[in-house]
Chimera marker file (.cmm) of the C-alpha trace (Angstrom):
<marker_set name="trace">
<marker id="1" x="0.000" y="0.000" z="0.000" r="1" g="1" b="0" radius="0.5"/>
<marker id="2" x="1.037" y="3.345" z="-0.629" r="1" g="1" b="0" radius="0.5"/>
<marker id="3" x="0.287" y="6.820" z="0.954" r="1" g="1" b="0" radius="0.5"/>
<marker id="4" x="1.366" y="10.563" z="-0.207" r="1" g="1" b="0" radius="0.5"/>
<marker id="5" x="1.355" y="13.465" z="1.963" r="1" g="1" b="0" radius="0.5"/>
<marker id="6" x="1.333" y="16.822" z="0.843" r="1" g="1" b="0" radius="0.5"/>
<marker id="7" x="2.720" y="19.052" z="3.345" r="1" g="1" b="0" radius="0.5"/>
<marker id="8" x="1.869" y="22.985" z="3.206" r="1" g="1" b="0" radius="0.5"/>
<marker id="9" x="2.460" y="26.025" z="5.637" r="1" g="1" b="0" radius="0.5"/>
<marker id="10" x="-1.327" y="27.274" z="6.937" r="1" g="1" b="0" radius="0.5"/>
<marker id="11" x="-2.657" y="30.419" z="5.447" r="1" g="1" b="0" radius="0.5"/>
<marker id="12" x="-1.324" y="33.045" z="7.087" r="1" g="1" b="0" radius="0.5"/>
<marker id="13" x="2.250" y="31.958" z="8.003" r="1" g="1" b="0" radius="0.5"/>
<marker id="14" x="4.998" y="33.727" z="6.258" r="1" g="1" b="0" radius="0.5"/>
<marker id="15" x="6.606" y="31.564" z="3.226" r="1" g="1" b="0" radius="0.5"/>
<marker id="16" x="10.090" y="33.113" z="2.295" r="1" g="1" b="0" radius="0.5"/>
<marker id="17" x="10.980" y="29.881" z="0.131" r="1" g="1" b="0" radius="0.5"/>
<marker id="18" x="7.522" y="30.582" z="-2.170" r="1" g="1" b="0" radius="0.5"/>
<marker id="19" x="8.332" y="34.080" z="-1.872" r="1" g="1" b="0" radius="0.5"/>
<marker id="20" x="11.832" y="33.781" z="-3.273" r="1" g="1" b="0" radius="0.5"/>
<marker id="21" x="10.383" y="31.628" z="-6.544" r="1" g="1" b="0" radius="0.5"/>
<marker id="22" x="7.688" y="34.078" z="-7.441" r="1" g="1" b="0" radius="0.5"/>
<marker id="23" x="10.369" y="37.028" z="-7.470" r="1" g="1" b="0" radius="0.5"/>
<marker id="24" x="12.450" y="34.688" z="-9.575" r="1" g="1" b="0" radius="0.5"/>
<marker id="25" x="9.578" y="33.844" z="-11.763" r="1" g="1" b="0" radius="0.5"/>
<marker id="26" x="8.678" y="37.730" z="-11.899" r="1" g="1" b="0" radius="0.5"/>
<marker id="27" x="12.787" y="38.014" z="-12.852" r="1" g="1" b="0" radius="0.5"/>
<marker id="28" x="12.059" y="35.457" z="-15.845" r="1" g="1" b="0" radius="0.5"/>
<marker id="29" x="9.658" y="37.468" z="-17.340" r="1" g="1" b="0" radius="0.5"/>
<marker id="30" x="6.524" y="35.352" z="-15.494" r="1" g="1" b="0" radius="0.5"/>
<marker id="31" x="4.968" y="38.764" z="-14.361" r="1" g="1" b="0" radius="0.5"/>
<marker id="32" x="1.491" y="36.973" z="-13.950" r="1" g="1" b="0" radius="0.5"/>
<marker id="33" x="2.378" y="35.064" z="-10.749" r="1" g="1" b="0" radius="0.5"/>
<marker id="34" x="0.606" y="37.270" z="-8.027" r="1" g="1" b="0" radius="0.5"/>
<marker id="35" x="1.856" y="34.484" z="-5.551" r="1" g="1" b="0" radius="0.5"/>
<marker id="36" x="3.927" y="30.890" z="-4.618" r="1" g="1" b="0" radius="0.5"/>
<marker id="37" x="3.330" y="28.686" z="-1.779" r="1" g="1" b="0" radius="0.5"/>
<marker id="38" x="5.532" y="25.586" z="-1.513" r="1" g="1" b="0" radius="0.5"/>
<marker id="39" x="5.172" y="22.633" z="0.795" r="1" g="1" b="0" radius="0.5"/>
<marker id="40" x="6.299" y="19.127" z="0.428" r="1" g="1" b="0" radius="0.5"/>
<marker id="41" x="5.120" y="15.615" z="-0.582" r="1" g="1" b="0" radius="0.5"/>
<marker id="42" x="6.214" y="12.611" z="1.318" r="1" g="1" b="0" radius="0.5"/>
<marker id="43" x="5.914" y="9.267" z="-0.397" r="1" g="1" b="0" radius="0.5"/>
<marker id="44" x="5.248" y="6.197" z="1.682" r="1" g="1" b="0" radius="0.5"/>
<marker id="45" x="5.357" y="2.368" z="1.000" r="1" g="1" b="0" radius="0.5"/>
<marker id="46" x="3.390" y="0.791" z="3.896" r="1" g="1" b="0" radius="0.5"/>
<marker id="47" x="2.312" y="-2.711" z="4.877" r="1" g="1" b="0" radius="0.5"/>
<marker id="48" x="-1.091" y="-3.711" z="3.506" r="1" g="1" b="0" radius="0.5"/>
<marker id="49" x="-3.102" y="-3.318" z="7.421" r="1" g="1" b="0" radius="0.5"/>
<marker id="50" x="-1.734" y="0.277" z="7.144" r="1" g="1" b="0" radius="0.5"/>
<marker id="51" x="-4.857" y="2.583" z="7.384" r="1" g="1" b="0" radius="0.5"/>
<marker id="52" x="-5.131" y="6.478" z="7.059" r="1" g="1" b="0" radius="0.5"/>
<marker id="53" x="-5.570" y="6.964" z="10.481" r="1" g="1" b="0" radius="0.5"/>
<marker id="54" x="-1.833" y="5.571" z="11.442" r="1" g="1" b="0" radius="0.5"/>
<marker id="55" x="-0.444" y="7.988" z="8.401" r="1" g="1" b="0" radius="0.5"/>
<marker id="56" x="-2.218" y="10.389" z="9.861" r="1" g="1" b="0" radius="0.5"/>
<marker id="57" x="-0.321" y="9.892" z="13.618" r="1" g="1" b="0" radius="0.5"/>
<marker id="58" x="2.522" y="9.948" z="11.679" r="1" g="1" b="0" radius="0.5"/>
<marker id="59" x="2.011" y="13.398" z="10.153" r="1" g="1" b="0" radius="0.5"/>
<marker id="60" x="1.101" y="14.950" z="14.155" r="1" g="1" b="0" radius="0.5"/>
<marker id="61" x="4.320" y="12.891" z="15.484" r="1" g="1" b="0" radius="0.5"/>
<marker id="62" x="6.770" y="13.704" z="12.962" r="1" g="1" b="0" radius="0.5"/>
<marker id="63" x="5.913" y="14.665" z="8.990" r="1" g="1" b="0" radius="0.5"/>
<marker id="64" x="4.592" y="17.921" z="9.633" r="1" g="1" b="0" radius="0.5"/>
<marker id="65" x="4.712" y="20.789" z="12.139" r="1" g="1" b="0" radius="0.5"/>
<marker id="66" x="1.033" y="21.416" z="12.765" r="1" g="1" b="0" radius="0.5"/>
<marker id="67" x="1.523" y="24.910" z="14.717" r="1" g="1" b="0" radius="0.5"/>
<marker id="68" x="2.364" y="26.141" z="11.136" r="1" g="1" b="0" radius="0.5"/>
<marker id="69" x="1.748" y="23.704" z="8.853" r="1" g="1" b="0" radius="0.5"/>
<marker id="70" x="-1.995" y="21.707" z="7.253" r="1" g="1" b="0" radius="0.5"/>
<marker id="71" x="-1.478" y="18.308" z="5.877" r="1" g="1" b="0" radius="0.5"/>
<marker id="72" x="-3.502" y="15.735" z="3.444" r="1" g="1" b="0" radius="0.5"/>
<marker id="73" x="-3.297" y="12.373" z="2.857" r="1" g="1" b="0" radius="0.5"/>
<marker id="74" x="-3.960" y="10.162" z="-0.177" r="1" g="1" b="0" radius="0.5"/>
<marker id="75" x="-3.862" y="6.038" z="0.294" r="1" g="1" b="0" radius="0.5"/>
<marker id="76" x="-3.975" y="3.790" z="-2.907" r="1" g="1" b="0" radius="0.5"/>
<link id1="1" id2="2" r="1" g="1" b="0" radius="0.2"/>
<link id1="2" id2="3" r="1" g="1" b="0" radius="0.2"/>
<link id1="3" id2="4" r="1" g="1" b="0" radius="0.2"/>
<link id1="4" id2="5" r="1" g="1" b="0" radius="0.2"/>
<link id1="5" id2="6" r="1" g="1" b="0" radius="0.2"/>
<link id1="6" id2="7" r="1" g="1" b="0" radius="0.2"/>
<link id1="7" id2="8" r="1" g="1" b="0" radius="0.2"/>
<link id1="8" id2="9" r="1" g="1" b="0" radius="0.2"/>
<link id1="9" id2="10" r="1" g="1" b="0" radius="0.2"/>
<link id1="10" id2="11" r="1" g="1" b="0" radius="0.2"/>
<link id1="11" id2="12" r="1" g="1" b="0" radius="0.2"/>
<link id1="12" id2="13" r="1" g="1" b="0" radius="0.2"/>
<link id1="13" id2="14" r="1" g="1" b="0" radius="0.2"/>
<link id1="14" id2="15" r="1" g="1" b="0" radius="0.2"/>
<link id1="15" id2="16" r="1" g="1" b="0" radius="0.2"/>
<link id1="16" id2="17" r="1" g="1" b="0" radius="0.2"/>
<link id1="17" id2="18" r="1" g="1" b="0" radius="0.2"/>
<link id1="18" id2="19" r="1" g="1" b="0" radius="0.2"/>
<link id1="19" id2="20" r="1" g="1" b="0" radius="0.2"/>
<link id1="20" id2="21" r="1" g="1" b="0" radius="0.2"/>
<link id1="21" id2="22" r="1" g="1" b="0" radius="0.2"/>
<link id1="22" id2="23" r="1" g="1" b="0" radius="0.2"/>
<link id1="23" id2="24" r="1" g="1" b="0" radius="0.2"/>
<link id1="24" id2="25" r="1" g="1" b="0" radius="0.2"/>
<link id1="25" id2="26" r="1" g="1" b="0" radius="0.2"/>
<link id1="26" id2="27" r="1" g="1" b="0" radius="0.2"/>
<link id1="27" id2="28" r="1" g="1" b="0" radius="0.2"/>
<link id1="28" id2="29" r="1" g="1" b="0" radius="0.2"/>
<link id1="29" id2="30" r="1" g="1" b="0" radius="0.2"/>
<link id1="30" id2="31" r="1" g="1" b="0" radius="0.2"/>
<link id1="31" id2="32" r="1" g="1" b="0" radius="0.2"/>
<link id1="32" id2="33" r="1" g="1" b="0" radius="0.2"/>
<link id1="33" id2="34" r="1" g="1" b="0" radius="0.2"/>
<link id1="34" id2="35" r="1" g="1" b="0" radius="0.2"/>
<link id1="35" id2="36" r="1" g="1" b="0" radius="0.2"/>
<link id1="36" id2="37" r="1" g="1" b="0" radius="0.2"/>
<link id1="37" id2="38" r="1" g="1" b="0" radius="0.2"/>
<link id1="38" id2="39" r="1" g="1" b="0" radius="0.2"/>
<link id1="39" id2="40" r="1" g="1" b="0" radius="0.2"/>
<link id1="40" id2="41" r="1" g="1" b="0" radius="0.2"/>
<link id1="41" id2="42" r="1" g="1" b="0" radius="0.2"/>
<link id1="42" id2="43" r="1" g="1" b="0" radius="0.2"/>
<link id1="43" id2="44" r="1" g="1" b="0" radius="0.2"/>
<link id1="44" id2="45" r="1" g="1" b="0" radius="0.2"/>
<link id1="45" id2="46" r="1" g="1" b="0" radius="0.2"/>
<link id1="46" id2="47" r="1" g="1" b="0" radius="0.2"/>
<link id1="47" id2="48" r="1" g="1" b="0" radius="0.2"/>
<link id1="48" id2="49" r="1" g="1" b="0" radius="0.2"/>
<link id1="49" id2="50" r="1" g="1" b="0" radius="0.2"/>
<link id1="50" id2="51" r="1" g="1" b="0" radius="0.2"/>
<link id1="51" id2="52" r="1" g="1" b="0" radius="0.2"/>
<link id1="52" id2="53" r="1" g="1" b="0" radius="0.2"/>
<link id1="53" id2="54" r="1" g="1" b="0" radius="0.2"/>
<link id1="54" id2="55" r="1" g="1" b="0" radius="0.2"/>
<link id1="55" id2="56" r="1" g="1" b="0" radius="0.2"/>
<link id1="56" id2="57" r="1" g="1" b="0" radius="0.2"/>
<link id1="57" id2="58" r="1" g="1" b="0" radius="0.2"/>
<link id1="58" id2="59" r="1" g="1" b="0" radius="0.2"/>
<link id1="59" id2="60" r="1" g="1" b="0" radius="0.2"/>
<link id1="60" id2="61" r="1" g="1" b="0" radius="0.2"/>
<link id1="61" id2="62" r="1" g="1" b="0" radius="0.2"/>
<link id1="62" id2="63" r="1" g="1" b="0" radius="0.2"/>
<link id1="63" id2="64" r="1" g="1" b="0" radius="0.2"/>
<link id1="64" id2="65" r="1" g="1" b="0" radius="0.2"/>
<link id1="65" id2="66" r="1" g="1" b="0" radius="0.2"/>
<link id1="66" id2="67" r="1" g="1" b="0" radius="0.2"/>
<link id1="67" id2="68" r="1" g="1" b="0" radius="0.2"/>
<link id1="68" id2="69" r="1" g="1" b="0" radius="0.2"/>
<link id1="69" id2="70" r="1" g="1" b="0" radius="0.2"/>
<link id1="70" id2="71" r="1" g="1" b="0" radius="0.2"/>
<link id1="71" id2="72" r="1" g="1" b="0" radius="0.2"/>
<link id1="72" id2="73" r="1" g="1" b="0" radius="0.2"/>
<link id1="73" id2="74" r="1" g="1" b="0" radius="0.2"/>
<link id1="74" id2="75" r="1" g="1" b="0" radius="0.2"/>
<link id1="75" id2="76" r="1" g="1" b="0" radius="0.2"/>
</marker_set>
């Protein structure tokens, strides 16, 4: 079984990394990008009695920082 994680920083929370592309892509002559988030996605190859609920205590323990950071998860 698999599972992918996207990671993001919450609304609101500064993001100097998305910041830093969209000035870059502004630099390249991309002048229509208003504005760049960027988070992360975390691949996992799990045992086949892995359910959503234990990637999801694995995203609160240790994936993601949820003061500042929202997380999904997608099983197949």
């Amino acid at each position: 079984m698999k599972a992918r994680v996207h990671v993001m920083l919450k609304k609101g929370v500064l993001d100097p990394q998305g910041e830093a592309v969209r000035h870059a892509l502004g630099a390249m002559g991309f002048d229509g990008v208003q504005g760049v988030r960027q988070g992360k996605v975390i691949e996992l190859d799990l045992a086949d009695d892995a359910t959503q609920a234990d990637v999801e205590r694995m995203c609160e323990k240790l994936l993601a920082n949820t003061v500042i950071e929202s997380y999904s998860v997608e099983m197949s």
